[in-house]
N, C-alpha and C positions, 0 to 999 in steps of 0.2 A: 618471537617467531611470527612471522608472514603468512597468514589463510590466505590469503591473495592477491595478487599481483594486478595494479589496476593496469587496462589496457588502455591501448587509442579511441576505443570507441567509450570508452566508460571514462575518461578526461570531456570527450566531446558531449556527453551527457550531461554533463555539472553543467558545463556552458548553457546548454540550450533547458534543461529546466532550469537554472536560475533566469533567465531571461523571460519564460513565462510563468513564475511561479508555482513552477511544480515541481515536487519533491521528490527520490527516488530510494528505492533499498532494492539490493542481489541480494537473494537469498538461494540456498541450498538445497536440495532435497531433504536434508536431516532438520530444515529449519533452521540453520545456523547464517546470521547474518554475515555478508564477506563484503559488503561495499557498502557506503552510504553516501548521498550526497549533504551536503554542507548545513544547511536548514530542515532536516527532515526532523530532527529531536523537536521539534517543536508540535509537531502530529501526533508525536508516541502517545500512549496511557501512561505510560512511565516513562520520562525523556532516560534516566538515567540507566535504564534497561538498555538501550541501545548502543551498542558496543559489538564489534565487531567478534566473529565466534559466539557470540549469545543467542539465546534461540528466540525468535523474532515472536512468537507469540507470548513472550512477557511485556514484550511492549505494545505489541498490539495486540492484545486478548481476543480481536474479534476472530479472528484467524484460527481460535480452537475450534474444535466441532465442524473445520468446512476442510480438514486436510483431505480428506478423498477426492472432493470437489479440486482443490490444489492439483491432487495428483494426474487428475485427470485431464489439466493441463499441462503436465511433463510429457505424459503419455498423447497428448496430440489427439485424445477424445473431445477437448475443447479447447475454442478459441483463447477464451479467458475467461478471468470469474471478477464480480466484480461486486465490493460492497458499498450502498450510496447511502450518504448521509447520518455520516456516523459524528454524533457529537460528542465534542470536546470543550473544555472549560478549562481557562486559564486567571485566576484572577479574577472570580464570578463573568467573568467575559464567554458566555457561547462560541463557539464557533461550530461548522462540519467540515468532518471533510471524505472526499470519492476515493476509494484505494481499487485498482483495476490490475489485474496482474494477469502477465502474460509468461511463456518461455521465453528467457531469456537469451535471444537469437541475434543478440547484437556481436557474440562473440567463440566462434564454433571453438575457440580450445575450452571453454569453459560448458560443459551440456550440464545437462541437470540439476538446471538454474530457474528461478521466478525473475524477475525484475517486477517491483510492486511499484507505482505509479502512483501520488498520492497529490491530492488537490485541495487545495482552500478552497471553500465554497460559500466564505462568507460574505462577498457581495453578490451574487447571485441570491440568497437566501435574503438578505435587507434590500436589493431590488426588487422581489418579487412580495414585499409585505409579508414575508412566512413570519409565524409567530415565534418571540424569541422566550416564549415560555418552556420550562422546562417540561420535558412528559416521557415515563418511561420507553424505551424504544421499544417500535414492533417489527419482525423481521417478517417481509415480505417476498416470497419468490414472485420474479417477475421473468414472464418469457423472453429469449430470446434467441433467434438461431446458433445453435451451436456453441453459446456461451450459457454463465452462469451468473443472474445480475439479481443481486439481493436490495434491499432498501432496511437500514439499522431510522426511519422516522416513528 
């Protein structure tokens, strides 16, 4: 059985983040993932979580405790929510990465959608000399107009 039917603008999508290394997931209002692009399992906390119908905060954990924040970007109270610097380890290897989500506006049959945006940020982090030691994360609210932008440093 098919959750969802991809469209023209969600083929066009794959193209253009794979071209700049960004990854993407549709998710649902109930939290059930219905799209992913090609390379995103690589980002998950759990690559193996990721599957289509399954509920997106197994794979990405950070995403508990901010669904109202979520929702209040369905509901068009905010731009987007966004959480920075959230690290990941593969293989003692570091990395972070930006997850930025917005309503899902690329395609009006489908409403009451996220589209979560997700970024490698591991050259920006070894061009900038950030330290590649490990340290519990702090979560930081940080202002922004009409959005909501966290920092997992």
């Amino acid at each position: 059985m098919t959750l969802f039917s991809r469209s023209k603008h969600l083929c066009f999508l794959d193209k253009l983040s794979a071209a700049r290394g960004i990854e993407y997931l549709v998710v649902d209002q109930n939290f059930c993932i219905l799209d992913v692009s090609h390379r995103l399992r690589r980002f998950a906390n759990a690559p193996q979580s990721v599957e289509i119908g399954a509920d997106v905060r197994l794979s990405f954990p950070e995403l508990r405790g901010v669904e109202d924040q979520l929702r209040a970007v369905l509901g068009r109270q905010r731009d987007c929510f966004e959480l920075v610097g959230i690290e990941r380890s593969r293989h003692s290897h570091p990395f972070y990465i930006n997850l930025q989500i917005l309503e899902n506006q690329e395609d009006s049959d489908f409403k009451d959608q996220w589209i979560i945006w997700l970024r490698n940020l591991r050259s920006t982090f070894s061009k900038n000399g950030r330290s590649k030691r490990r340290s519990p994360p702090l979560l930081c609210k940080l202002p922004r107009q009409n959005s909501e932008h966290y920092s997992l440093l």
